[in-house]
Structures are given as structure tokens and as C-alpha cells.
N, C-alpha and C positions, 0 to 999 in steps of 0.2 A: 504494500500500500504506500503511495505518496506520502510527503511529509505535508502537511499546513505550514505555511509562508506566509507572516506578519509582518507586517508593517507598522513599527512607531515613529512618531515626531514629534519630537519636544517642541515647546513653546521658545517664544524668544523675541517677537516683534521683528524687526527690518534684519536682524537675524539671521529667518525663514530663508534667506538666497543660501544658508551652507545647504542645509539639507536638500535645496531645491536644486544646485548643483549635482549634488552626489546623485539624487537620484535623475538628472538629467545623465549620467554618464551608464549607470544600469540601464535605464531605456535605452538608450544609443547603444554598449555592448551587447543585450539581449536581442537588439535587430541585425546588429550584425553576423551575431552568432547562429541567426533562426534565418537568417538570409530574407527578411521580407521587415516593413515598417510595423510596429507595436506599438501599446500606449502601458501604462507600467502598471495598472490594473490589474492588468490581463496576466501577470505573474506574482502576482500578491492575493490571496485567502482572504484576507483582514486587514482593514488600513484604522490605524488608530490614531489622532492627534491632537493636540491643546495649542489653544491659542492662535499664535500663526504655524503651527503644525495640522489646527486642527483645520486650518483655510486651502494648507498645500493640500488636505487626505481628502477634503468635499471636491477640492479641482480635478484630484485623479480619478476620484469615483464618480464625477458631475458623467449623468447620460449625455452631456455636450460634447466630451472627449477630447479634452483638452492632454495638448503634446507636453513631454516634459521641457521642453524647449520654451517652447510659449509660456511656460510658468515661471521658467527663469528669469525671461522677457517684464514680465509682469511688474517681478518682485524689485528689477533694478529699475522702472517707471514710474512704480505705484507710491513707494514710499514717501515722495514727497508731498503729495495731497491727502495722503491721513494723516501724516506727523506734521499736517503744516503749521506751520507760526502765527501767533497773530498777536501782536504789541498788547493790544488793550488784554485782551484772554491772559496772555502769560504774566501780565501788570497784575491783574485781579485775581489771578489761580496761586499768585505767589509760588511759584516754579511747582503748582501742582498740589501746595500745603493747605489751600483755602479752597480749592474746588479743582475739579481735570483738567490737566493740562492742554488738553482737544479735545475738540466738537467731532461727536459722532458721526457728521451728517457725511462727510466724505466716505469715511468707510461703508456708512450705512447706501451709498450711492454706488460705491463700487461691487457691494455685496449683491446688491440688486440688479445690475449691468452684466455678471456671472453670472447667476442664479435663477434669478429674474423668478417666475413662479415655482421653479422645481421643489419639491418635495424631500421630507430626508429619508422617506420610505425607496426615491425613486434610485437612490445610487445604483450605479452597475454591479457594485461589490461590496459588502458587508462593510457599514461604515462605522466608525463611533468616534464621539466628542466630547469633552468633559465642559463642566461648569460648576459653578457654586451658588445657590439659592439662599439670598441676604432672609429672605422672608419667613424659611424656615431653616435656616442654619443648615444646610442639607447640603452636600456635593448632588451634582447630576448630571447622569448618562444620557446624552441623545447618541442613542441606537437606531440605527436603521432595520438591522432585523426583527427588533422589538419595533418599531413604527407600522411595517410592514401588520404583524400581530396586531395590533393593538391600535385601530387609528386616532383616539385621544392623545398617543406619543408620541403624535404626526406630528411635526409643524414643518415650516418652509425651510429649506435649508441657507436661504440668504440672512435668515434670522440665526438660524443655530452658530454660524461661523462668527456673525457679530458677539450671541451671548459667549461665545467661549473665547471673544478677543477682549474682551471688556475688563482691562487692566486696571485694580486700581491705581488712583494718580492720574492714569493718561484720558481714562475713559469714563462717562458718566457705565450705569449699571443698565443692561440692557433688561427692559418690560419683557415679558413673552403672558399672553395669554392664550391657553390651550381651548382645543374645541367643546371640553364641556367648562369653560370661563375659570377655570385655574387658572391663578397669578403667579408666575414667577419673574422674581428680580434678579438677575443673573449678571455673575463677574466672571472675570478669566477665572480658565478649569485651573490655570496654574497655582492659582491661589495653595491646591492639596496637590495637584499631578502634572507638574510644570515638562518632568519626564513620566509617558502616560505608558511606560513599555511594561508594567508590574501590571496594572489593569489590561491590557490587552491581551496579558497573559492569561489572567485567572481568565474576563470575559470568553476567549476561544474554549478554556476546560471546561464550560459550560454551554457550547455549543454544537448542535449536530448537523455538522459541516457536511457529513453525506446525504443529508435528508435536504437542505435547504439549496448545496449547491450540484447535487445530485452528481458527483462526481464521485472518483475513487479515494476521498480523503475519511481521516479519519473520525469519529464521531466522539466527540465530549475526550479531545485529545491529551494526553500528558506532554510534560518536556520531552521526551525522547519520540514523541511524535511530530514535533513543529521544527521550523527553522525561524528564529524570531531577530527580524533586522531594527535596530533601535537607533537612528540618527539624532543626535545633538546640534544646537547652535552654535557649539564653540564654546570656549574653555580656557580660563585663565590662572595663572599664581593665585592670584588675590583681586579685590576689588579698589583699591586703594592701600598707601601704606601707611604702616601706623599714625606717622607723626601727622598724616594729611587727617585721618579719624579719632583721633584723640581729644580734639577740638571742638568736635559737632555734638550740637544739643537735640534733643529729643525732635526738633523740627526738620533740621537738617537730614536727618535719617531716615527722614518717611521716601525718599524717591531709591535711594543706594538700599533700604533695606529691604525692598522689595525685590530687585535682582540677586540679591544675596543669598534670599529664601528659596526664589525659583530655583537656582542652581545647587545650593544644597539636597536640596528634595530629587531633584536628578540625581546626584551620585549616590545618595542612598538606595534608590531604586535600584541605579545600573548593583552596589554592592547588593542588592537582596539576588536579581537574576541570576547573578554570577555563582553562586550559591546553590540555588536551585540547580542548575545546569549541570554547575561542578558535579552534585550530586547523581546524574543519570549520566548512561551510556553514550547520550546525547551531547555530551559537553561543550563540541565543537559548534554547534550550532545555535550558538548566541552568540549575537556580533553587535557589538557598541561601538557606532563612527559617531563622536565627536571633535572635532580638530582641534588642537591649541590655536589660537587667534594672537600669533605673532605683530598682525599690523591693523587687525581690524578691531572694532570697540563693543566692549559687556554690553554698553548702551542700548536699551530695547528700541529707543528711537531716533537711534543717530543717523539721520537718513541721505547726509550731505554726500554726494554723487563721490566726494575721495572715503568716505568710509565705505560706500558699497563697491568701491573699487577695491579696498583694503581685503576688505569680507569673500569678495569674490575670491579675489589672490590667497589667501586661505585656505579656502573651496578647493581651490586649482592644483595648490602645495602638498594637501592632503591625499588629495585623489592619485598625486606623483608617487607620492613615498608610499603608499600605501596598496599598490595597482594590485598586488598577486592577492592581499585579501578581500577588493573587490570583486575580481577577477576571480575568484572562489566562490562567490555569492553567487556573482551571475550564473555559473555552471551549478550551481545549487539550486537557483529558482527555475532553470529551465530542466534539470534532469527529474522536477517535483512538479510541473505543467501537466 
């Protein structure tokens, strides 16, 4: 029997180009290797992600069928009209301490301009996206196979990508009202699962992957049945150094202590997988790409055309030094198709 092939993607804002790289270079090996064009769906089980992870995994599963090229496209265009400036907003947001640092409306335009009506029932491939619900303290999963099930778990998926980008700081909190008039207020899923690759895990051992995708995979799978690919935004020593943080008052801290959190909460995760895996037959088949970000910036919104130049180069450096273990994956998802 085939293995199940996951897919995660950490969260990270303008970030989102490492991952979308990386996996722009998997779709481009896997076509070349199968000798005809592909969209990166088409060799992934499960695509799982938060935040701007959770925007790249609706683009790949969007029924629009979006190339991983054109997401790359995207992410080095896009960033400056969600993260855009605005003197009076950042004068009265007090860099984000007195209200968000940006208006939704951009994102909320661009989400709609993708998505436009589609559904999160409609993915091509088993989708899922995290959030957090201010209204009842609650983390929440928009599932696609559960939407499908169940259509009060429906909602539009231009909405879901917004509730699960809703940073605090940067972003007001996204409404969602469902179709029996359940309120939820939702903030980024980062908030609990900044890296969402631990829930995508448990989420597939409770799924019956042969019955839904009627294929030869396995049903309500263990580790030693999957291959689980976990992408990061990059990765640093530290966020500052001491002498720079030793100085800042409880104000100062609310914008850095937010990326601090995201990122810790990822290596925890990657440390629990590692574990799990270590533990089966299976060991080899957990792979954590995140890249050290030698020239590129933590900053979830640093969106100035030299820092996505930086982030890209990164991207680029990674993918150099690290060819024979992508180049394992790719023969991995295609010997698992």
C-alpha cells in the first residue's frame, strides 16, 4: 500500500515566499520527472497550513488550479498592498500598541479576487486551516473534509484564509458567521499552531483516506504509514540581542513578542515529530525545511521589495545546499502517487 503524503506550512506573513519557493521547485522536479506539467496537489494526501501557510495550502487546493509559479508570482507582488503604510493609521495604532497596525480591506480584496465564491468544502484535496475563536477561547479547525460532512462547517474559503491570517497587532479579528448564525471572532491559527505539522499529523490518524479518496492509501494511518513534509518561514539565532531587549517595557514587547511565540511553538512541534518518527520504522520520512535567513528579516511584515529579494535568496540558498534531500522527496511523492 502507498504511503499518505502531507503537507504543512507554517505561518509567517510576507515570509510565505520561503515555503512558496520550495514548493515551487517540487512542482517543477515532479514535472520533470513524470515528463508532462503538474500542479502540486496532485502529489500531496493532505495540505495543512496557518496563516500565510494557511493562504499558500487554499491556493494549491483552490479548484482554480493555481501553478506553483504563479504563487510565487503572487507573494513577491502582493505584499505590499496588505502590509501597506498609512501615516495617520501607524500615528494612531502607535506601531500596532493602541489598535492594528493594517486595514483589512486589502487582504480582504485580495482574498476575494482568488477565491471569489468558492467554498472550503470545494478544495480538490483534503484541506485544513487553523484559527483561534476570541468569543469562546477555542482554537478552530476549518476542515474541508469535515465541511464537505457537515455543511454548517461550510463557509467560503476567501473568508477562512482571512480568519486564519488575522495576526494580532497587524490585523483587526476576522467576524465569521456560520449558516445556522454562529459567531465566531477569529485571529491567526498561529496564535496555538504557528507550525500546524503536529495537527496535520494527528488530523490524517483520524482519517479514512481510502474511503474519501478512494485510492490505495491507507485508512486512519500511523507514522510509519505517511510521508509528512513540514516547510518553515525561516529561522534565526535570536530575535534581537540582549543589550537591544533589556531596555523595553511591557509596550515595546507586544509587536517582537508575538514573532517570538510563533516561532517557538514551531520548534516545539518540529521537536515533538521528531520523536514520534524517531520512534517507528518510519523514521526517515519526516522532513523539516526551514532555512536559516542569513539576509532576509523575522519581520512578518517586512514587505520592502530588498527584503523579498533577501527572503527569496534564502529560498534559493536552501534549495542549493540542500538538493539531494529534496530530490528524495520528490522520488518519494511520486513512487507514493
Amino acid at each position: 500500500m502507498k504511503k499518505l503524503r502531507i503537507l504543512s506550512i507554517d505561518g509567517g506573513g510576507v515570509k510565505g515566499i520561503i515555503p512558496a519557493i520550495i514548493c515551487e521547485y517540487l512542482e517543477t522536479e515532479i514535472s520533470k520527472k513524470v515528463g508532462q506539467k503538474i500542479y502540486l496537489h496532485e502529489y500531496f494526501d493532505l495540505i495543512v497550513g496557518t496563516s500565510t501557510g494557511g493562504i499558500l495550502g487554499a491556493l494549491y487546493t483552490s479548484p482554480n488550479y493555481h501553478s506553483a509559479q504563479e504563487i510565487v508570482e503572487l507573494y513577491k507582488n502582493c505584499g505590499d498592498k496588505i502590509f501597506k503604510k498609512n501615516i495617520i493609521r501607524r500615528i494612531s495604532s502607535f506601531g500596532g500598541i493602541l489598535r492594528p497596525k493594517y486595514s483589512t480591506k486589502a487582504l480582504e480584496e485580495l482574498a476575494n479576487s482568488l477565491f471569489g465564491e468558492i467554498n472550503l468544502s470545494d478544495t480538490v484535496k483534503p484541506f485544513m486551516s487553523t484559527s483561534y475563536d476570541l468569543i469562546r477561547a477555542k482554537e478552530i479547525f476549518f476542515d474541508s473534509l469535515n465541511a464537505k460532512r457537515k455543511p454548517l462547517k461550510n463557509f467560503k474559503l476567501k473568508d477562512v484564509v482571512i480568519a486564519t491570517s488575522s495576526a494580532p497587532v497587524y490585523f483587526n479579528a476576522k467576524r465569521l458567521i456560520s449558516l445556522n448564525d454562529d459567531v465566531y471572532n477569529c485571529i491567526d491559527g498561529g496564535i496555538f499552531a504557528n507550525n500546524p505539522a503536529l495537527i496535520a499529523y494527528a488530523e490524517a490518524r483520524n482519517i479514512d483516506f481510502k474511503k474519501y479518496l478512494k485510492e490505495d492509501k491507507p485508512s486512519f494511518p500511523g507514522s510509519d504509514d505517511m510521508i509528512l513534509i513540514s516547510i518553515g518561514t525561516g529561522k534565526k539565532e535570536g530575535y534581537k540581542n540582549y543589550e537591544h531587549l533589556k531596555t523595553k517595557g511591557g509596550a515595546k514587547w507586544v509587536v517582537p513578542i508575538i514573532d517570538i511565540l510563533f516561532s517557538a511553538q514551531s520548534n516545539t512541534d518540529d521537536f515533538v515529530l521528531r520523536k514520534i518518527f524517531d520512534s517507528s520504522k518510519n523514521k526517515w520520512n519526516y522532513y523539516r525545511l526551514n532555512p536559516r535567513l542569513y539576509r532576509g528579516s523575522l519581520e512578518l511584515d517586512n514587505k520592502s521589495n530588498n527584503n523579498i529579494e533577501n527572503l527569496s535568496y534564502d529560498a534559493y540558498e536552501f534549495i542549493k545546499n540542500n538538493k539531494d534531500k529534496l530530490d528524495d522527496i520528490v522520488l518519494q511523492l511520486i513512487l507514493n502517487h
